[in-house]
PALO-822218 format. One record per atom (N, C-alpha, C): x, y, z; residue number from 0. Coordinates in nm, 4 decimals. Layout:
<pts>
<<X,Y,Z>,NUM>
...
</pts>
This chain:
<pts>
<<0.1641,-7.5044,1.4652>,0>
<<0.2386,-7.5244,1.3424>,0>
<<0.1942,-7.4186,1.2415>,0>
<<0.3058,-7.3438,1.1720>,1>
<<0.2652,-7.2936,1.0810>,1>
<<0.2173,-7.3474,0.9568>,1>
<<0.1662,-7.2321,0.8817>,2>
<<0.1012,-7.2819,0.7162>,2>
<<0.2416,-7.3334,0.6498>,2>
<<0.2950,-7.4200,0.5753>,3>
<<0.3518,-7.4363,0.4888>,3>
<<0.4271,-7.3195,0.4011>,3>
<<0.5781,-7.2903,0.4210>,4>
<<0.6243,-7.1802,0.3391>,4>
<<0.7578,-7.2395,0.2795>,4>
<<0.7789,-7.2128,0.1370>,5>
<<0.8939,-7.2873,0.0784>,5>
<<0.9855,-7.2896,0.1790>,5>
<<1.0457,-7.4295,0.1564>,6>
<<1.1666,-7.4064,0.2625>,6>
<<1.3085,-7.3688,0.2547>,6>
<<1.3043,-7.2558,0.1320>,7>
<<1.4327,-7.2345,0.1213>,7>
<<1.3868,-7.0246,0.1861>,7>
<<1.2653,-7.0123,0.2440>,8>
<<1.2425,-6.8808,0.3023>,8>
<<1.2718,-6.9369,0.4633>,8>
<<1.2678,-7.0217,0.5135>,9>
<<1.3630,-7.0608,0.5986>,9>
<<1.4621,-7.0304,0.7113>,9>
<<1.5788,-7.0328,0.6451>,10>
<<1.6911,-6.9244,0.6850>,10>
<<1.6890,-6.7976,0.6989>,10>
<<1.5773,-6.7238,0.5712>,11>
<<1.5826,-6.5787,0.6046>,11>
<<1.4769,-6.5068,0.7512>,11>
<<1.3922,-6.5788,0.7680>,12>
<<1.2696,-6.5924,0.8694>,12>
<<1.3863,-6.5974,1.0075>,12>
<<1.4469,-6.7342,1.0376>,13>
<<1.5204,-6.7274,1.1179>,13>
<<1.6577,-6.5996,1.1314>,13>
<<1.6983,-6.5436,1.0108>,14>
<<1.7441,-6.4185,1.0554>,14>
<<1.7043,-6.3446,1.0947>,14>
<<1.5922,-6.3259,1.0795>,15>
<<1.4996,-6.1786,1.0688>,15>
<<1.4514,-6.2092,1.1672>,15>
<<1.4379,-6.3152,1.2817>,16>
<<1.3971,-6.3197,1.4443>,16>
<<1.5174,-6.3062,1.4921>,16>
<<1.6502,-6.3501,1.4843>,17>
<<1.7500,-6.2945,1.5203>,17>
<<1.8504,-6.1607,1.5223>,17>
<<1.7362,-6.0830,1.4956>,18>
<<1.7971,-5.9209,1.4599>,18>
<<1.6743,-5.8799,1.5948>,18>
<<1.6147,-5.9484,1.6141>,19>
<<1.5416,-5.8271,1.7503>,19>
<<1.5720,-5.8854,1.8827>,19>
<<1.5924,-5.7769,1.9228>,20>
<<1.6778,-5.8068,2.0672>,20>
<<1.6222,-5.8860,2.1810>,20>
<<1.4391,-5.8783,2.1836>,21>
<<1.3738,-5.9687,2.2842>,21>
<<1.3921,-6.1028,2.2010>,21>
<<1.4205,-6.1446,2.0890>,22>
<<1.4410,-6.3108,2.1234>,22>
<<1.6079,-6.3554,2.1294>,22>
<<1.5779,-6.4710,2.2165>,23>
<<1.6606,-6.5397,2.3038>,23>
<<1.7028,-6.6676,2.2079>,23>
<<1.5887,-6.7347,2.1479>,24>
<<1.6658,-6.8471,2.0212>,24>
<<1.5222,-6.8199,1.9361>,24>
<<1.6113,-6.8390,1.8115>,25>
<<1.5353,-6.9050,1.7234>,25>
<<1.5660,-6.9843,1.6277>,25>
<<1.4779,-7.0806,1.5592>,26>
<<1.5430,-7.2062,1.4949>,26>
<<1.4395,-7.2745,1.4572>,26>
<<1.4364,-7.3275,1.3687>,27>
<<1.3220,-7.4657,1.2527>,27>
<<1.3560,-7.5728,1.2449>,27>
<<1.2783,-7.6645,1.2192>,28>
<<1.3143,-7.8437,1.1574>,28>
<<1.2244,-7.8379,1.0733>,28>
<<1.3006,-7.9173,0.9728>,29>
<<1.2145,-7.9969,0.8271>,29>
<<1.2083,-8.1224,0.8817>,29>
<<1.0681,-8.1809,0.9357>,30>
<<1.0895,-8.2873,0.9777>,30>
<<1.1279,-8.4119,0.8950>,30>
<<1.0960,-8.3734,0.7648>,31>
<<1.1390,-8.5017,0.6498>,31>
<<1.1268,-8.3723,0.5148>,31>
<<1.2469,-8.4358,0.4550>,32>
<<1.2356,-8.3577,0.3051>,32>
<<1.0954,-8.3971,0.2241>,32>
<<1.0487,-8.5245,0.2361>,33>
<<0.9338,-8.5184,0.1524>,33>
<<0.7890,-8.4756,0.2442>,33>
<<0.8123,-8.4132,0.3649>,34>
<<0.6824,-8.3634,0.4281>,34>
<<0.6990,-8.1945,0.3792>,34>
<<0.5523,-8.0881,0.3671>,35>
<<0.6128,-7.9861,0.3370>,35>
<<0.5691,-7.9282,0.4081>,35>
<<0.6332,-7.9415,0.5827>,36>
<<0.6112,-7.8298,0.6618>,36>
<<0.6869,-7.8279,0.7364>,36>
<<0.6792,-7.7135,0.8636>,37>
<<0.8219,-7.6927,0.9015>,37>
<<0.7855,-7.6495,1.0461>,37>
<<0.8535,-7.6906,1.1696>,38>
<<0.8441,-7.6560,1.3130>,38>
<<0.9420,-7.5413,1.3307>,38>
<<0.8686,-7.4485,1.4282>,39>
<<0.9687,-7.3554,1.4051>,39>
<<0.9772,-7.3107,1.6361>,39>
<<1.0934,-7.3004,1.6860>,40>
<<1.0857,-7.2710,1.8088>,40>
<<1.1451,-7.1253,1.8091>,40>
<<1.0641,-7.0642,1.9022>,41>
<<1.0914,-6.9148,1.9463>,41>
<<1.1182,-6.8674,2.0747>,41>
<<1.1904,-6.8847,2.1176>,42>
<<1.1986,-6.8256,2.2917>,42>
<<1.2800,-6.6921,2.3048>,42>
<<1.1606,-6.5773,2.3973>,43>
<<1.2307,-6.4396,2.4394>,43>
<<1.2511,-6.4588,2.5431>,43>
<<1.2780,-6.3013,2.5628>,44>
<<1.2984,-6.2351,2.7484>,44>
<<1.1781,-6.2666,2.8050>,44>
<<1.0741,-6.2278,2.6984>,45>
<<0.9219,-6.2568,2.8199>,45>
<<0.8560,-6.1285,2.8207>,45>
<<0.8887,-6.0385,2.7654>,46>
<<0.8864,-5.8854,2.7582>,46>
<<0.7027,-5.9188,2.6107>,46>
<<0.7698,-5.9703,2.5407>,47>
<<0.6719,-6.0035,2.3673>,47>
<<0.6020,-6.1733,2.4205>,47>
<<0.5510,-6.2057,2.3543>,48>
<<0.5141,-6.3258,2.3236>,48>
<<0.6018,-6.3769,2.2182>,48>
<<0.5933,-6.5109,2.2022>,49>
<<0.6882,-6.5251,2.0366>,49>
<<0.6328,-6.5277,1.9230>,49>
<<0.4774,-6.5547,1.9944>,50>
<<0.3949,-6.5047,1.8197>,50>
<<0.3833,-6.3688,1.8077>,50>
<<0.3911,-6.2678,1.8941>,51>
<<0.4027,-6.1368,1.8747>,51>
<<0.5270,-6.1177,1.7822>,51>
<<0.6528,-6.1442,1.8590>,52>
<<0.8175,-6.1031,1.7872>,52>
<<0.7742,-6.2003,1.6408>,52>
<<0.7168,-6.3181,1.6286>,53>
<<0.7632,-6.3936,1.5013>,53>
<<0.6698,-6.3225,1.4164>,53>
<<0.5301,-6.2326,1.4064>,54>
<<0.4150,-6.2038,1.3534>,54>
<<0.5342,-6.0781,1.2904>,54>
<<0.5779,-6.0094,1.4021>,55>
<<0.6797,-5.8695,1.3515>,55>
<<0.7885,-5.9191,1.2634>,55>
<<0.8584,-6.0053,1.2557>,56>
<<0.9278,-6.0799,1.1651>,56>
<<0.9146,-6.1308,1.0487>,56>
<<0.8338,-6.1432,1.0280>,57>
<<0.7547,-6.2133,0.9008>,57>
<<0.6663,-6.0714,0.8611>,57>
<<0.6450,-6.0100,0.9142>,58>
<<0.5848,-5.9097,0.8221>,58>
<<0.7200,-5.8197,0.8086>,58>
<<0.8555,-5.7910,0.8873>,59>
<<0.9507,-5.7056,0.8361>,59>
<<1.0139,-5.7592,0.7017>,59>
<<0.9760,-5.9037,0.6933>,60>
<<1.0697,-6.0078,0.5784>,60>
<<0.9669,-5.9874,0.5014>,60>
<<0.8471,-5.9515,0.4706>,61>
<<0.7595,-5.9194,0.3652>,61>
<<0.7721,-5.7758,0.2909>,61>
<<0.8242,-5.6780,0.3717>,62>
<<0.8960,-5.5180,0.3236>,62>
<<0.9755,-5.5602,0.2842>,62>
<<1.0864,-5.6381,0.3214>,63>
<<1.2044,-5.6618,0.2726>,63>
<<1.2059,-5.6773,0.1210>,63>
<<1.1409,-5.7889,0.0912>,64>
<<1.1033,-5.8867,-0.0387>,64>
<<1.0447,-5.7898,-0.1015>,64>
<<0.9450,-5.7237,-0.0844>,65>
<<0.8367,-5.6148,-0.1282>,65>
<<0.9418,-5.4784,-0.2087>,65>
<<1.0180,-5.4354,-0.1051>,66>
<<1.1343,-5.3095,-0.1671>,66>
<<1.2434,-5.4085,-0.2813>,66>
<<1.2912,-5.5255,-0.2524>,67>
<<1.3486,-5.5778,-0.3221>,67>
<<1.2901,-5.5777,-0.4399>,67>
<<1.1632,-5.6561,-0.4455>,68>
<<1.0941,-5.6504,-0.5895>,68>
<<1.0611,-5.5380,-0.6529>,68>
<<1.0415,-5.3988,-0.5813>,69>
<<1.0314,-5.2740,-0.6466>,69>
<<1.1748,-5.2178,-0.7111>,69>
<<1.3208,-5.2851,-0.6367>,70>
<<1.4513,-5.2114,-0.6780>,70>
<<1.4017,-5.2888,-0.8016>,70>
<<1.4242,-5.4515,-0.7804>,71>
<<1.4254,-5.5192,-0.9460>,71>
<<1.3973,-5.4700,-1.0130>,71>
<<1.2568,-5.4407,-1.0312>,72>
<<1.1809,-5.3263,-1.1594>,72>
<<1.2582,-5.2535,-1.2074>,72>
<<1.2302,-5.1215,-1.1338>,73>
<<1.3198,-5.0550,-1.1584>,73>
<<1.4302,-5.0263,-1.2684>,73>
<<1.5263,-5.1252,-1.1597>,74>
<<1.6255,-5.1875,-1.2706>,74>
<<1.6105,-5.2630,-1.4312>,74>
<<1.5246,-5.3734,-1.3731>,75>
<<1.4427,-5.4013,-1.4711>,75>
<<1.4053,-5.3050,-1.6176>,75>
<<1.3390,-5.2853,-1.6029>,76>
<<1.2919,-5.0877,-1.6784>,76>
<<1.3898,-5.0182,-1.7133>,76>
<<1.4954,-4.9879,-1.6432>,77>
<<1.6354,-4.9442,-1.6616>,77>
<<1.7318,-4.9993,-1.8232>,77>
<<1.7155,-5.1648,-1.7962>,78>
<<1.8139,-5.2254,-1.8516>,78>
<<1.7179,-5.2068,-1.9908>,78>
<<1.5785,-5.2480,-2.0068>,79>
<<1.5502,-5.2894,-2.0904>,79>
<<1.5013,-5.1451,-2.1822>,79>
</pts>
């Protein structure tokens, strides 16, 4: 089980394993809205492990967020 991550990062986690070509499914349960953690299943080709592909996933969704928060600025700085 993973650490606890808001569960509205969620959906984007599960995209971001579905953009690499060795996995086969991926998908989460909230087992109860008032518990705050989350099961998450990963199955590849067999080529990666799925904590390998999900470790690469979660750190590509951390650049992601990371360049996002640098455009904001930016902009940010821009407007103001």
């Amino acid at each position: 089980m993973l650490p606890p991550p808001p569960p509205r990062s969620a959906p984007a986690g599960r995209r971001q394993l579905h953009r690499d070509k060795e996995v086969l499914f991926a998908g989460y349960k909230l087992p109860h809205p008032l518990e705050y953690r989350m099961l998450v299943k990963v199955q590849t080709r067999g080529r990666r492990t799925p904590r390998d592909v999900l470790d690469a996933a979660l750190s590509d969704l951390v650049d992601e967020f990371e360049d996002m928060k640098a455009k904001f600025r930016v902009r940010l700085i821009t407007v103001v």
